[in-house]
Steps between C-alpha positions, in 0.01 A plus 500: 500500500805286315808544546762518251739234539831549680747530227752417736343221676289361216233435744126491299221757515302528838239692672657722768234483769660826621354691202181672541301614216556874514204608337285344823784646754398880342117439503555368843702849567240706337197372677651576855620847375301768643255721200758761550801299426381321188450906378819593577658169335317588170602926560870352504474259200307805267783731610763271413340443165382849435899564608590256247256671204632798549852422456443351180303791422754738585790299324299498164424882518725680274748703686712548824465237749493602854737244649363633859170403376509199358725352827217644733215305323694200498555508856176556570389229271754299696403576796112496500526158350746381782241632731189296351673196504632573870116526607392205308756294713437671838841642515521599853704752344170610278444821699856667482496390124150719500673769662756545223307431245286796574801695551646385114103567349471802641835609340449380149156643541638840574784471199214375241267760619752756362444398144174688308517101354196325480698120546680723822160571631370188481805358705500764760159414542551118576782576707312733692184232539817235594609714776200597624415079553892442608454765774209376640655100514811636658388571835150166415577154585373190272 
């Protein structure tokens, strides 16, 4: 990869031999991740982004806004995406991350399930199937 050059140096362009190409560091990651990891990576990433749908969802409904609401599915979508990416990387920290993120699913899965919504449903639902895959990595190693 080139380098931009150092506006305060003026040094030219060069390859940092440092760099790795990160698309061959995650399929690297992904191949020594165990079947059950790679599921619960792509549990976390379609709760984030079903967390993510349903906010916009619920902003464009006409209506009150549940404040509570919306700040609980953007934690979770926070917070299942933070815990992808920490398994992708190996975080040694991975499995406490798992631990919470069941913890934060099972929460907004309890608050959506509340709501006779069909959007709601569909998010408790993913945050149900996210915490079921969480729970079993939290106490799993790679």
């Amino acid at each position: 990869m080139l380098l931009a050059p150092d506006r305060y140096t003026k040094t030219r362009p060069r390859t940092d031999p440092r760099r790795v190409d990160e698309m061959e560091v995650a399929m690297r990651h992904t191949d020594s991740m165990s079947s059950d990891m790679q599921k619960a990576v792509e549990d976390c990433m379609s709760c984030s982004m079903t967390c993510e749908e349903t906010i916009t969802y619920c902003l464009n409904r006409p209506g009150q806004i549940d404040a509570a609401m919306i700040r609980m599915m953007m934690d979770c979508a926070e917070m299942s995406k933070m815990c992808a990416d920490m398994m992708c990387r190996m975080s040694p920290m991975h499995m406490d991350m798992c631990q919470l993120c069941t913890r934060m699913c099972m929460m907004c899965a309890e608050m959506c399930a509340a709501s006779d919504d069909a959007q709601m449903m569909k998010l408790a639902e993913m945050c149900r199937t996210c915490a079921d895959s969480c729970r079993a990595m939290a106490g799993a190693t790679a």
